[in-house]
C-alpha positions in Angstrom: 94.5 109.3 93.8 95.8 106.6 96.0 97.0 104.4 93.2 99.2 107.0 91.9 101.7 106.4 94.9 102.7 102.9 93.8 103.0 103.6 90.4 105.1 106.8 90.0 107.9 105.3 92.5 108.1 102.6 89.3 107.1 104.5 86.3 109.3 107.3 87.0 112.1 104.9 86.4 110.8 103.4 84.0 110.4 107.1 81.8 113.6 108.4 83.6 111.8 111.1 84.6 113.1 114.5 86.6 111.5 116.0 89.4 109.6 118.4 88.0 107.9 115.7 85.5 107.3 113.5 88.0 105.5 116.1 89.8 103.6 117.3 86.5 102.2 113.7 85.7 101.3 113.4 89.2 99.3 116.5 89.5 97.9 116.7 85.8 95.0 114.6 87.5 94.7 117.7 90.0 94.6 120.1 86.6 91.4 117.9 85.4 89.7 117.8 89.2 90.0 121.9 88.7 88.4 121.5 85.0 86.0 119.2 86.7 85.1 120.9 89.8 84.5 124.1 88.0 82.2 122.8 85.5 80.5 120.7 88.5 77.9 123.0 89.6 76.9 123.7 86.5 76.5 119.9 85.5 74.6 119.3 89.0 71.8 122.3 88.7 70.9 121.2 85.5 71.2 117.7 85.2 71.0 116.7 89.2 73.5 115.1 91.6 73.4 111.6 90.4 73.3 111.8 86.8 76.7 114.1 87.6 78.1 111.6 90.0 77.3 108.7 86.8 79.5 110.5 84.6 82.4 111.0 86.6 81.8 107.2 87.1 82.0 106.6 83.0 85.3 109.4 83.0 87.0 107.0 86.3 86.8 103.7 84.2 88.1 105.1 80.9 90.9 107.1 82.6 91.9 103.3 84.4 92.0 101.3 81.6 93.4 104.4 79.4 96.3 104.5 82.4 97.2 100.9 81.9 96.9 100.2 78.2 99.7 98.0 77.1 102.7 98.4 75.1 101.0 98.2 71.6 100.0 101.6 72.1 102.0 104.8 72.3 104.3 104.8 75.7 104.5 108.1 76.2 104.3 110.5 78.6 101.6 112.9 77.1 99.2 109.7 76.7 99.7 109.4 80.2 98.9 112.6 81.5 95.7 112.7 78.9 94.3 109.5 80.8 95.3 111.4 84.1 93.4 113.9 83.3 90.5 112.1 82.2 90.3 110.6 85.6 90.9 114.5 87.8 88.0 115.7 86.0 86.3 112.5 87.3 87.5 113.5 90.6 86.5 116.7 90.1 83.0 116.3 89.4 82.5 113.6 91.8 84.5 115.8 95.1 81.7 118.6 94.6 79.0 116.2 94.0 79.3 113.5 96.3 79.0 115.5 99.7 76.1 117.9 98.7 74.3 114.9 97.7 74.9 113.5 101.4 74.1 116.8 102.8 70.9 117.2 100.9 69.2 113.6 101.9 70.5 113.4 105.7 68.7 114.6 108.4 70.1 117.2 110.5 70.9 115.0 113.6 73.1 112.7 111.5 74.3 115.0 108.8 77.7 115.6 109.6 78.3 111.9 110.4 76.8 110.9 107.4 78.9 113.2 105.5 82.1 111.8 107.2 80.9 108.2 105.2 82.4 110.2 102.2 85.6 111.2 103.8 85.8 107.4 105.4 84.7 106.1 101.7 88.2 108.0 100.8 90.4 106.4 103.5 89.5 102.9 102.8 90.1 103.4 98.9 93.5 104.3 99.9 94.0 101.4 102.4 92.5 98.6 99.5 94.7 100.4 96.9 97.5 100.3 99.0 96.9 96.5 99.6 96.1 96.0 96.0 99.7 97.5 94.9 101.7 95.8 97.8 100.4 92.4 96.3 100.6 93.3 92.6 104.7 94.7 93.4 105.7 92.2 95.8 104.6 89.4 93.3 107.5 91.0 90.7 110.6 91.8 91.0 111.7 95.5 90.7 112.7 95.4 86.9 109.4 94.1 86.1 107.5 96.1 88.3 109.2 99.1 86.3 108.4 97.7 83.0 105.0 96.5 83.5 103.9 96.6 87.0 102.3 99.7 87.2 100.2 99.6 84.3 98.8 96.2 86.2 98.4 98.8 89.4 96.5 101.7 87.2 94.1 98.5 85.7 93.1 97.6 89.6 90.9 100.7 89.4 88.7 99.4 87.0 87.0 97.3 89.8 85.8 100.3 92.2 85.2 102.6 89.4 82.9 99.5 87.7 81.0 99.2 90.9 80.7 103.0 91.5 78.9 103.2 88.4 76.3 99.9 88.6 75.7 100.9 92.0 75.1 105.1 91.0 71.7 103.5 89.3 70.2 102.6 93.0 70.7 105.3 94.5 67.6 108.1 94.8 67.8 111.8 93.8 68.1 114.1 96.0 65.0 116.1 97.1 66.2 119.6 97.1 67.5 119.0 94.0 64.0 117.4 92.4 62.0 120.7 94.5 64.1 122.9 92.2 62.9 121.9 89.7 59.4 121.6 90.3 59.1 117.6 90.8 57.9 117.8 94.3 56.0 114.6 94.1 59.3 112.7 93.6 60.7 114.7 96.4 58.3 114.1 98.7 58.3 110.4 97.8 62.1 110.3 98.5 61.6 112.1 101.7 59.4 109.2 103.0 61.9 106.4 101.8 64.4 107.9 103.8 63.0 109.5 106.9 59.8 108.3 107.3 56.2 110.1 107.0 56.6 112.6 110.0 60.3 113.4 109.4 59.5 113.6 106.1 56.9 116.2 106.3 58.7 118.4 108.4 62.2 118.1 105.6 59.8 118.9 102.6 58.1 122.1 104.4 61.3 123.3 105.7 62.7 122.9 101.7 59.8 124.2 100.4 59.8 127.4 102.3 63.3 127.6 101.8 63.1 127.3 97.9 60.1 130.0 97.9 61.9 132.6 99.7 65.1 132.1 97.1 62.2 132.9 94.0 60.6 135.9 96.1 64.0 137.4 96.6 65.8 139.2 94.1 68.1 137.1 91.5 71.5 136.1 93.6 75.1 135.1 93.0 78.1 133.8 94.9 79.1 137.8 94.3 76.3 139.0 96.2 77.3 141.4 99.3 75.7 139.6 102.1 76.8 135.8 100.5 80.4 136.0 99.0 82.2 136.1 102.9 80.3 132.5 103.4 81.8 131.5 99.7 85.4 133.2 100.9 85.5 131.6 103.9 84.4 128.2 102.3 87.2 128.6 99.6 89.6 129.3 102.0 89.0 126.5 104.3 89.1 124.1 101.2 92.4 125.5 100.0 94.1 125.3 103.5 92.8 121.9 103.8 95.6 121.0 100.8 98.3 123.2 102.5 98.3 121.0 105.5 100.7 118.9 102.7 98.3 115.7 103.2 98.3 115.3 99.6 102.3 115.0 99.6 102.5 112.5 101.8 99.9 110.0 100.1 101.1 110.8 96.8 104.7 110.5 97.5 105.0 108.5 100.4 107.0 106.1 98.6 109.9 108.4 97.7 109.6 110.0 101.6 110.0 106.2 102.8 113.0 105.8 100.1 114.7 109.2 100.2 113.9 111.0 103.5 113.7 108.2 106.0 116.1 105.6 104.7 113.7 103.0 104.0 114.7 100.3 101.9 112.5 99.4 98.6 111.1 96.3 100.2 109.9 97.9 103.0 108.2 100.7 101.2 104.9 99.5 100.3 104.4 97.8 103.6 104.6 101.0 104.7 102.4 102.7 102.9 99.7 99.9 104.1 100.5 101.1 107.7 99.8 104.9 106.9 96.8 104.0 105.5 95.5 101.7 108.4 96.3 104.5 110.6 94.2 107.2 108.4 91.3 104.6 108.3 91.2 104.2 111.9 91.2 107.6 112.8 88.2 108.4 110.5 85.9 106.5 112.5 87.2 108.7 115.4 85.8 111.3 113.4 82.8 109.8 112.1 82.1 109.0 116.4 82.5 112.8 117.3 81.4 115.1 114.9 78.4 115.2 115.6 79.2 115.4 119.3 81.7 117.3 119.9 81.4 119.5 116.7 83.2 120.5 114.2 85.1 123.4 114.9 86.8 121.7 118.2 87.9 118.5 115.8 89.3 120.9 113.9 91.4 123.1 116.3 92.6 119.6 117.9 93.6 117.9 115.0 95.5 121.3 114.2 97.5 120.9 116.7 98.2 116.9 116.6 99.3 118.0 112.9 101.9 120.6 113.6 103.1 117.9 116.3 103.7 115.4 113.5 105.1 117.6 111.0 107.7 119.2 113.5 108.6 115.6 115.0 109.7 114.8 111.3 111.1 118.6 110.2 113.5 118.6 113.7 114.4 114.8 113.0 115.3 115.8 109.3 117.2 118.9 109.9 119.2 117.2 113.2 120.1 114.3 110.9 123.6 113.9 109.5 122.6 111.5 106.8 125.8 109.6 107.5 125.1 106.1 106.2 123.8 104.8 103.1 120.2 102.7 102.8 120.0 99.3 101.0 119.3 101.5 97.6 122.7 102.9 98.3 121.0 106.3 99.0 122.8 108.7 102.1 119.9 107.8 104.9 119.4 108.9 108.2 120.4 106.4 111.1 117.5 103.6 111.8 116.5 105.5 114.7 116.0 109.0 113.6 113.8 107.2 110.8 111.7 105.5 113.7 111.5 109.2 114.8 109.9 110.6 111.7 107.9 107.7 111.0 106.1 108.2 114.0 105.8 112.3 113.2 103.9 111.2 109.9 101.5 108.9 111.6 100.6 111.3 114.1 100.0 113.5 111.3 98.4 110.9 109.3 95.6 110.7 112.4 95.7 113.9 112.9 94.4 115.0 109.5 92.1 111.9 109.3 90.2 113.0 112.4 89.9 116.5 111.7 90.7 118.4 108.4 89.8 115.1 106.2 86.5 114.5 107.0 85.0 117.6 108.9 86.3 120.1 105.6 84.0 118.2 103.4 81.1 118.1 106.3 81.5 122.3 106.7 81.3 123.1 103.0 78.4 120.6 102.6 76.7 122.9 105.3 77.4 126.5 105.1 76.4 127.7 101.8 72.7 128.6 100.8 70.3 126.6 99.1 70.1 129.3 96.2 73.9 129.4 95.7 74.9 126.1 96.7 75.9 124.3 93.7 78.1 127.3 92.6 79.7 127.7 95.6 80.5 124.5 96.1 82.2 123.9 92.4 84.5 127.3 93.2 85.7 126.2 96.8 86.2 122.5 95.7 87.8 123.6 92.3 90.3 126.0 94.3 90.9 122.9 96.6 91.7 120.9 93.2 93.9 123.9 92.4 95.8 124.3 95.7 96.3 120.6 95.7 97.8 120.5 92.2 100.3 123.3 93.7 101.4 121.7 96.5 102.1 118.1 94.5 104.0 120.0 91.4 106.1 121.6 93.9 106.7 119.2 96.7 109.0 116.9 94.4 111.2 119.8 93.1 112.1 121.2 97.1 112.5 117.9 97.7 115.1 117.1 94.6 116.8 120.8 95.5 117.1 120.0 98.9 118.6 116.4 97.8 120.9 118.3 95.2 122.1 120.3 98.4 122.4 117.5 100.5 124.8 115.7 98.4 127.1 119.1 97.8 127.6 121.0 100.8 125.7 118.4 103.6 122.2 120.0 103.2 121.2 122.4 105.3 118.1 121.8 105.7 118.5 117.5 105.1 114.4 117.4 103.4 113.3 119.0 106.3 112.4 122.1 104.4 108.8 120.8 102.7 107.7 120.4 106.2 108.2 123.4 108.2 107.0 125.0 105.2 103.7 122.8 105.7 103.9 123.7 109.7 103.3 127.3 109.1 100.2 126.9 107.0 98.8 124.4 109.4 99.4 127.3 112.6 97.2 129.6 109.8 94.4 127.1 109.6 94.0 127.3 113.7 94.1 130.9 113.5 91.8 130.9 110.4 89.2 128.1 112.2 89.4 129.8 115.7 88.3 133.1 114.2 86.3 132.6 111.4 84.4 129.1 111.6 81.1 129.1 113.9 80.0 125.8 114.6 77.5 123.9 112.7 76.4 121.1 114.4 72.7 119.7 115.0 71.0 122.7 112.6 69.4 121.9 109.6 70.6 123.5 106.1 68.2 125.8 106.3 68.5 127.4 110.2 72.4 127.5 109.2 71.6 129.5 105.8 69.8 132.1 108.4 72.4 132.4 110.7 75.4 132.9 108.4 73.7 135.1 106.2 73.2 137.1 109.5 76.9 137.2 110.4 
């Protein structure tokens, strides 16, 4: 996900490619993480957590070296969206997996921190990838960087992907998920690794009871009366977390820096390193206060530090006479208002990264059942992975209209458009959290699956 942002500034030039197809080879990725997520649950229940998370290991390092494979091959476009796709369902599988796995061997005290590890593990794959594609572009010049560079950027994801999967056959099962199906001496052994004997005890009963009630009671589905608000209000919280427009901004942050904010080329990729410093940073702010302050305040406040951002950049944009021309020769705004807007998309950047990043993935972790966990999870994660291919197909066509517009009649809304659009969905999410969200913090899985299926 993160590489993407160095290459398409190159291999869009490099395929001539409009708008639209730009934003289609971006987001075919996001088609596979839907394909993905929605088999996911299924893949999870019946072969377990880890085995699922080792496969979307095996699907991450074919789709990087697919990505990059030199020009003896076919260079076209559908051979590059077939790897892309490869790797979303990767992302897929591995976004629904990877948090209920956390959830499901942490103990209540230090669940939702540990679950913010995921969200941090996210943040600092976008700050090395950023580094990794600064170095491999700054070492060639732009013509090269368009011929070949970007395959060389799409090959650095070999190494995590390599290491995700060696590592993947260290890592222990998850208990709940070896209690299902009827390996409790595993479990229990697991439970001892990890929490020690009395801790331990007190996890396996609590699991235990929670797994005999679910047989006792009648046969039950995410459709159920008293269960599907918990999966709607899941869902919707995982779409909204995309409609914040995060995904734009890390996926096209380059053409931003270029088009919007009168960035030259050379000054592009440093910046991107800066964004991502910023959305690492502010991750450990997270990780520090989830489970202090909870999850529902991080939430409202980062709300509001993201409308901030967003409406520093949308007023800068749409005051902006775009009077001057950039190094690429492209009409810019003045250095100033570009200062301006910057700063709106770093507050944004830390605003996210300390609230809707992170504590999304620690909520739907926590708020579904035991007996419909796995399903729920794929459907609110795959309508995440659907939302976000939305919002990166359509981003770079306003974008290209709004250019079109700009360099006819002196644009009237100068790229400011994407991001009032973005600041009216991010006013929804506070209504949406203020009114529907109940805090989660310090409860185990198992008191939270009484008191929501009470509300």
């Amino acid at each position: 996900t993160g590489v993407i942002n160095g290459t398409q500034f190159f291999f869009s030039k490099y395929f001539e490619l409009t708008g639209a197809l730009k934003g289609f080879i971006v987001s075919s990725a996001l088609l596979g993480a839907l394909v993905g997520a929605a088999f996911a649950g299924i893949l999870s229940k019946k072969i377990g957590r880890k085995n699922s998370l080792i496969i979307s290991a095996v699907f991450f390092s074919l789709s990087a070296w697919w990505s990059g494979l030199p020009a003896m091959f076919p260079e076209t476009i559908e051979f590059l969206v077939i790897a892309r796709i490869i790797g979303g369902m990767a992302i897929g599988i591995a976004s629904m997996n990877a948090p209920m796995y956390i959830a499901e061997i942490a103990p209540a005290k230090n669940r939702g921190n540990l679950v913010t590890y995921y969200q941090l593990a996210i943040v600092i794959g976008f700050f090395v990838v950023f580094l990794v594609t600064y170095f491999i572009g700054n070492e060639l010049t732009e013509a090269q960087n368009i011929d070949y560079g970007w395959r060389q950027m799409f090959w650095s994801e070999l190494v995590p992907s390599s290491i995700f999967l060696i590592l993947l056959f260290f890592v222990p099962k998850s208990p709940r998920w070896l209690m299902l199906k009827n390996r409790n001496e595993e479990a229990n052994a697991i439970l001892k690794r990890i929490h020690g004997e009395e801790l331990a005890e007190n996890e396996y009963i609590d699991i235990r009871e929670s797994i005999e009630k679910d047989i006792k009671s009648d046969k039950v589905s995410i459709f159920t009366k008293s269960l599907l608000p918990i999966v709607i209000i899941g869902t919707i919280l995982s779409i909204l977390q995309q409609f914040t427009g995060i995904n734009a901004v890390l996926y096209y942050g380059a053409d931003i820096f270029e088009q919007a904010l009168g960035f030259g080329k050379d000054d592009i990729l440093a910046q991107q390193i800066l964004l991502a410093s910023v959305n690492l940073i502010f991750t450990f702010i997270a990780m520090f206060t989830v489970d202090k302050l909870g999850r529902k305040p991080l939430l409202i406040i980062g709300g509001f530090g993201m409308l901030l951002g967003f409406l520093i950049i949308g007023f800068t944009l749409y005051g902006s006479d775009y009077s001057h021309l950039n190094s690429a020769g492209v009409p810019a705004i003045s250095t100033t208002e570009g200062i301006y807007s910057l700063i709106g998309i770093l507050i944004f950047i830390a605003s996210f990264a300390m609230s809707m990043g992170p504590v999304v993935w620690v909520i739907l972790s926590e708020i579904f059942p035991n007996k419909i966990r796995s399903a729920a999870m794929s459907v609110a994660v795959a309508a995440q992975w659907l939302a976000n291919y939305f919002v990166s197909q359509t981003f770079p066509i306003v974008v290209e209209s709004d250019a079109n517009k700009l360099q006819v009649d002196g644009g009237v809304w100068n790229h400011a458009l994407p991001y009032f659009i973005f600041s009216g969905f991010i006013i929804i999410i506070i209504i949406f959290v203020w009114k529907f969200i109940p805090e989660t913090k310090g409860k185990t899985l198992e008191e939270m699956e009484s008191i929501f299926t009470k509300k």
